[in-house]
Each structure stands twice: as structure tokens, then as C-alpha cells.
N, C-alpha and C positions, 0 to 999 in steps of 0.2 A: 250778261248774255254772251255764251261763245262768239266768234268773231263768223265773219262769211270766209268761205271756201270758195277760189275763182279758178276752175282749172282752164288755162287756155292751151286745149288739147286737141290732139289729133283723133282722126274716123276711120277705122278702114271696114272692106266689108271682108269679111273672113272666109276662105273658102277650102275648107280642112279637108285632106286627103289622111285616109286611115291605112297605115302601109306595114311591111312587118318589121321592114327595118328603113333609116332615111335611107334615101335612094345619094347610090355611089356617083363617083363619074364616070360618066359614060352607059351609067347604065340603064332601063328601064324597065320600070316596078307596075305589077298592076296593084288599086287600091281594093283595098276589101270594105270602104265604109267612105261616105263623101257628105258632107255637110254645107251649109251656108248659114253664115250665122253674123250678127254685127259685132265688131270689136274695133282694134286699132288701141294704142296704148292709152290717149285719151280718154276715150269711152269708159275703158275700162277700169282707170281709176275713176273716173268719175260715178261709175255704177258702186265702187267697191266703199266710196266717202259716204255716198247716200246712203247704202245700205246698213253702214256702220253709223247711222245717226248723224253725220253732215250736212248744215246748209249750204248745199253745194249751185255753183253755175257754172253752166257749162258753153264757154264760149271758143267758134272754130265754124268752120266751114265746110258743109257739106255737098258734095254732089248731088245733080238730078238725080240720080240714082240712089240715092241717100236718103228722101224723105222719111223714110219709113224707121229707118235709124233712130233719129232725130224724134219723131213722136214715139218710139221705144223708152226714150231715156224720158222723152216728158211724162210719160205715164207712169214712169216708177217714181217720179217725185223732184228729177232734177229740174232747176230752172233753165230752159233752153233760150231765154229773153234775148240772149247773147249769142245766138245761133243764126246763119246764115244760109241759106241755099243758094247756090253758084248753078244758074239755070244751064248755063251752058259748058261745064264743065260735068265731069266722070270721080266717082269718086277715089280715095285712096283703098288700093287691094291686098290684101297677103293671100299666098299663098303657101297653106301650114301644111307641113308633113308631119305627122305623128306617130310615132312606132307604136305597133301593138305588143312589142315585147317588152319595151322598157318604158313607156311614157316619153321620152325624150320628144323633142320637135327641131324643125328647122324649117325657117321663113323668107318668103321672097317677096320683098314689098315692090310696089307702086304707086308711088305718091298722090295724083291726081289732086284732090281739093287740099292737099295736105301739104301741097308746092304752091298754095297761093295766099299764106297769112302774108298781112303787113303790120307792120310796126302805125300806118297811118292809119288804116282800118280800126286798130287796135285800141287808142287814144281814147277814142270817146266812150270805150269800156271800161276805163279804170278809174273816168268822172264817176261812178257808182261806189267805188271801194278808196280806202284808207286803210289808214294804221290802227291794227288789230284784226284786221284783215288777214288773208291767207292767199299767197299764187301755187300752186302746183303745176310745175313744169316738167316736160319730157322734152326728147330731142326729135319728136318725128315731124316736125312742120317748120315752114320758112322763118327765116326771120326773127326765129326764138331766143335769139342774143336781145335784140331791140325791141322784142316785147318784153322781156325780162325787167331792160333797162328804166321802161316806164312806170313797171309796176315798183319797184324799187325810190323810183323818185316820188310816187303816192304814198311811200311810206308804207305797202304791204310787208308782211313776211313771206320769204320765198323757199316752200321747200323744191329741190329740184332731184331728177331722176334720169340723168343726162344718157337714156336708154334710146334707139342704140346709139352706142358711142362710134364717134367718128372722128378721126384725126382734125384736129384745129378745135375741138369744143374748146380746148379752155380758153382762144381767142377770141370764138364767136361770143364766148355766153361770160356774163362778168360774175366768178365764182365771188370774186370779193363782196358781192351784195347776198350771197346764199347765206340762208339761219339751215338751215336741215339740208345736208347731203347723203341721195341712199341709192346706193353702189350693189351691182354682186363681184366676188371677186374675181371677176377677171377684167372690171372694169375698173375695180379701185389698183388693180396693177396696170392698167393700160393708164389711166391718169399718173399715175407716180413716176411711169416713165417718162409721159408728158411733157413731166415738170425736170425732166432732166435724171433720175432716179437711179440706177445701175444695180443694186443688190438685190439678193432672190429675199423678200421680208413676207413675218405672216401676216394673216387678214386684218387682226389688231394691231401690227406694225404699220401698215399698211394706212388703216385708220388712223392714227397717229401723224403721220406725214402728212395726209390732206387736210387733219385739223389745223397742224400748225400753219399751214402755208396759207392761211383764209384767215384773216385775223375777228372777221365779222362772223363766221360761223360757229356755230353750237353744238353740231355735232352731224358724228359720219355712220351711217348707218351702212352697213356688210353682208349682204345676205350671204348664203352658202348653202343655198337648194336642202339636200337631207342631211347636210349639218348645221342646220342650224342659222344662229343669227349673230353677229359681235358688233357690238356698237362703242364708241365712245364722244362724251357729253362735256361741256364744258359751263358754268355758271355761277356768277360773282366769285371768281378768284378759286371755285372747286371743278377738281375734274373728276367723273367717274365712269368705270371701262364696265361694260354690261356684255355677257353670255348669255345667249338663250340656245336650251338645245332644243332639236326640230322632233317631233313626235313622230312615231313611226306609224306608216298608213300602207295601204295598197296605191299603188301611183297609178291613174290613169292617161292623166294629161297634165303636162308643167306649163303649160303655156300661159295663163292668164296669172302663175304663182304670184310672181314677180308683181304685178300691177294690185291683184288684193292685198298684198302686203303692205305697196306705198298708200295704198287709199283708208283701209283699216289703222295703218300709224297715226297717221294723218287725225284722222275725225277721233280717234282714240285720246290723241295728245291735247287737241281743241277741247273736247269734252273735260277733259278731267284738267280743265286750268286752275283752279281752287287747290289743288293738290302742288303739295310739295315737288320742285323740281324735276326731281331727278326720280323722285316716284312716279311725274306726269309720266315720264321716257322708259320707264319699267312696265308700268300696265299699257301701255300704247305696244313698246316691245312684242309683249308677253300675247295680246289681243291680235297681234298683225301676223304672228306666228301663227297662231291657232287658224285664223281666218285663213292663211296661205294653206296650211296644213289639210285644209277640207276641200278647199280650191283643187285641192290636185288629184282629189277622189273622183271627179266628174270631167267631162267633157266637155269641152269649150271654153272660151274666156269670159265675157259678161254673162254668159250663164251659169259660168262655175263657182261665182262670187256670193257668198253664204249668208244669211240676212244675220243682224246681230242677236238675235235669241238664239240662234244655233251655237254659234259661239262662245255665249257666256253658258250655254249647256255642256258644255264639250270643257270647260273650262273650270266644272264644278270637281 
């Protein structure tokens, strides 16, 4: 039986401004289109694991103003057992600008319930999960090195999505216990620098660098928005470098791309473990593509996230 799926993930409530272009400095734009909708990087992989066939859990902290969130995701299927309400806290906010000419976005967070995980909190959550087990991590909530740390010593597998990046992750968070790292490129060049780096390399070079500097990891996953995807894998003593190109669509919103992507890999790779290696990492690939690819035809993030018959339709 596949293993469980534990994302210990961030909430935010989403409050999308529909503009013609992001707004400049200095200047001010009025919106032609205004939403509220729930997301946060969390959520949103977590909607995108479920929906791609994962037994997923979904543990993290929500604001009073959050409820409603929270039984969102329980009624599409996620286990929320691992869910919290912070009675007196506010939840975590973005604020999304989306152009109506190109799809592009630009986000302003606010932390709120998303500045109160603890590593001690956390503990009695990983008494649930083992090895063969799964953590899915992001960078939007406290503490995310030292919960990391835990799940690692329970002996789960951790893929991580160290999104947004922020100067010191690779101190805060112990890359050395990651199985799966999945990067877009500007963040797999902001890590290489990181590490000391100097040369302008491409996104497979790129890949290459972070495999080898991780001697526990298996592989670096590269997204590249409308190019595409480039990975490379590592497995008893074989390595292999994976291309996927990106399918051409009408873009409406890129926003949630990124998160369907890591949730569709994710429960893609789980699912197909009976499968040869480096074939599990091709149809996981191939699936995360396509799933991102529809994600970006629609509006919003946890709503843009495509159930998996669409997908394997679209894939025929």
C-alpha cells in the first residue's frame, strides 16, 4: 500500500486583485476584477496531492478567521486530524496582483498563523507517521528547519519546496536529510549561490550542483514556467537527466502553477512505486506537467488545481 502523505503546511487567505499590468513603484492601479479565495502554498499542495490520488494530512495552524478553510480542504478528502485553530490569532494573507495581459502575478504576504508553528507542537505529529511515509515541505511557516528535523529522525521521506526562498534556508532547513528537491530556476540559481557558486550555469547544470552537494538526495526537480521542466535522478549507482517540455495553453493565472506541480509529482511518484525507478520519476514528471499546464488555464490557486481524470484525459 502507498505510504501516507504528511504536509506540514502553510494557510493563507488569498485576496486576488485583477490589474492590467503588476503595479509599478510609485504608482496606483485601479483592479478590474477582485476575489477572495483560500490558498497559501500549504493548501495548495495539499488540494493538488488529494486530488492527484494522495493520502494526504494536512497539518498547520489556522486562524479564527480560517475556519472555513480548514473544513474546505476536509470536505475534498484531506485529513485535517492534524489541524489546528489559533482562537486568538489572524490568519496568514496574500495579497495577489495578477495581470490580465500576461498571467504573470506578484504577492505580498502576511504571515499571521503561519509565524506560529513549533517544532514542539509538531512532535506529537510524527508519533503517527514512519518510514515509507512522505513530508512535503515549503518555506512559508516558522520553524520549518526543526520540523523538518523530526520528521527525518521518524525516518519519513522528505520532499521539500523551499518556496519562497529566503537567504539562510540552507541553514535553517537540513538539505542533507531531503530525498526530492523541487526548485524553479531562479531559485535553483539562488541556492548555488548559496553554496558559494560564481558561474552563470544552465537549469540542468544547475541541477547537477545541488545533487551533488546532498549526498542523501535523489533528485532536483527545475521547473521553467512555459519551458518546461528538467530534472535529474539518482539510483543505485544510475543517474538519469529528464526533459519535459511544457504544453502550450492560453495562460490565465500562474499562480497556484508551481504548488500543482509539487502535489501532482508527489502522489504521482507514491502511486506508481511498483514501477521501475526512474520510470516512477518520468510518469510523476510527465503528470505534474500536464496538471500545472491546466492550472494555469483558470483562476486562482486551490481552485485551479485539476482533479486527476482531467489529466489523464488531456494526457491521452
Amino acid at each position: 500500500m502507498p505510504g501516507k502523505i504528511l504536509n506540514y503546511g502553510s494557510s493563507n487567505i488569498d485576496e486576488t486583485f485583477s490589474v492590467p499590468h503588476i503595479c509599478f513603484e510609485g504608482e496606483t492601479l485601479s483592479a478590474t476584477g477582485y476575489a477572495v479565495r483560500a490558498g497559501g502554498k500549504g493548501v495548495n499542495q495539499s488540494t493538488a496531492l488529494v486530488k492527484a490520488g494522495g493520502q494526504v494530512y494536512h497539518a498547520g495552524n489556522f486562524g479564527n478567521d480560517a475556519v472555513w478553510i480548514r473544513d474546505l480542504m476536509k470536505d475534498i478528502g484531506i485529513d485535517m486530524s492534524f489541524a489546528n485553530i489559533k482562537e486568538n490569532e489572524k490568519n496568514g494573507r496574500a495579497l495577489i496582483q495578477v495581470s490580465t495581459e500576461t498571467g504573470d502575478n506578484c504577492i505580498v504576504l502576511f504571515p499571521g498563523t503561519n509565524g506560529t508553528y513549533t517544532a514542539e507542537e509538531a512532535a506529537p505529529v510524527f508519533e503517527h507517521f514512519g518510514p515509507g511515509d512522505w513530508l512535503v515541505q515549503q518555506n512559508e511557516i516558522s520553524q520549518g528547519g526543526a520540523i523538518m528535523r523530526l520528521a527525518a529522525e521518524k525516518g519519513l521521506s522528505i520532499l521539500f519546496n523551499p518556496a519562497p526562498l529566503t537567504k539562510g534556508v540552507l541553514t535553517e532547513f537540513p538539505f542533507d536529510k531531503v530525498n526530492i528537491l523541487i526548485v524553479n530556476e531562479c531559485e535553483a540559481e539562488a541556492l548555488y549561490q548559496e553554496l558559494g557558486g560564481k558561474e552563470k550555469l544552465s537549469e540542468l547544470a544547475l541541477a547537477t550542483k545541488l545533487l551533488d552537494q546532498f549526498d542523501a538526495m535523489q533528485g532536483v526537480v527545475v521547473t521553467l514556467g512555459g519551458e518546461g521542466v528538467i530534472a535529474k535522478f539518482r539510483n543505485q549507482g544510475q543517474v538519469k537527466e529528464f526533459k519535459v517540455a511544457s504544453r502550450k495553453v492560453d495562460v490565465k493565472d500562474t499562480t497556484g502553477a508551481g504548488d500543482t506541480f509539487v502535489g501532482y509529482f508527489l502522489a504521482a511518484f507514491v502511486r506508481a512505486e511498483k514501477e521501475e525507478y526512474f520510470k516512477r520519476v518520468e510518469l510523476a514528471l510527465n503528470e505534474a506537467n500536464v496538471a500545472s499546464s491546466i492550472a494555469v488555464q483558470r483562476e486562482g490557486t486551490m481552485q485551479s488545481v485539476p482533479s486527476l481524470e482531467e489529466v489523464k484525459e488531456c494526457m491521452k
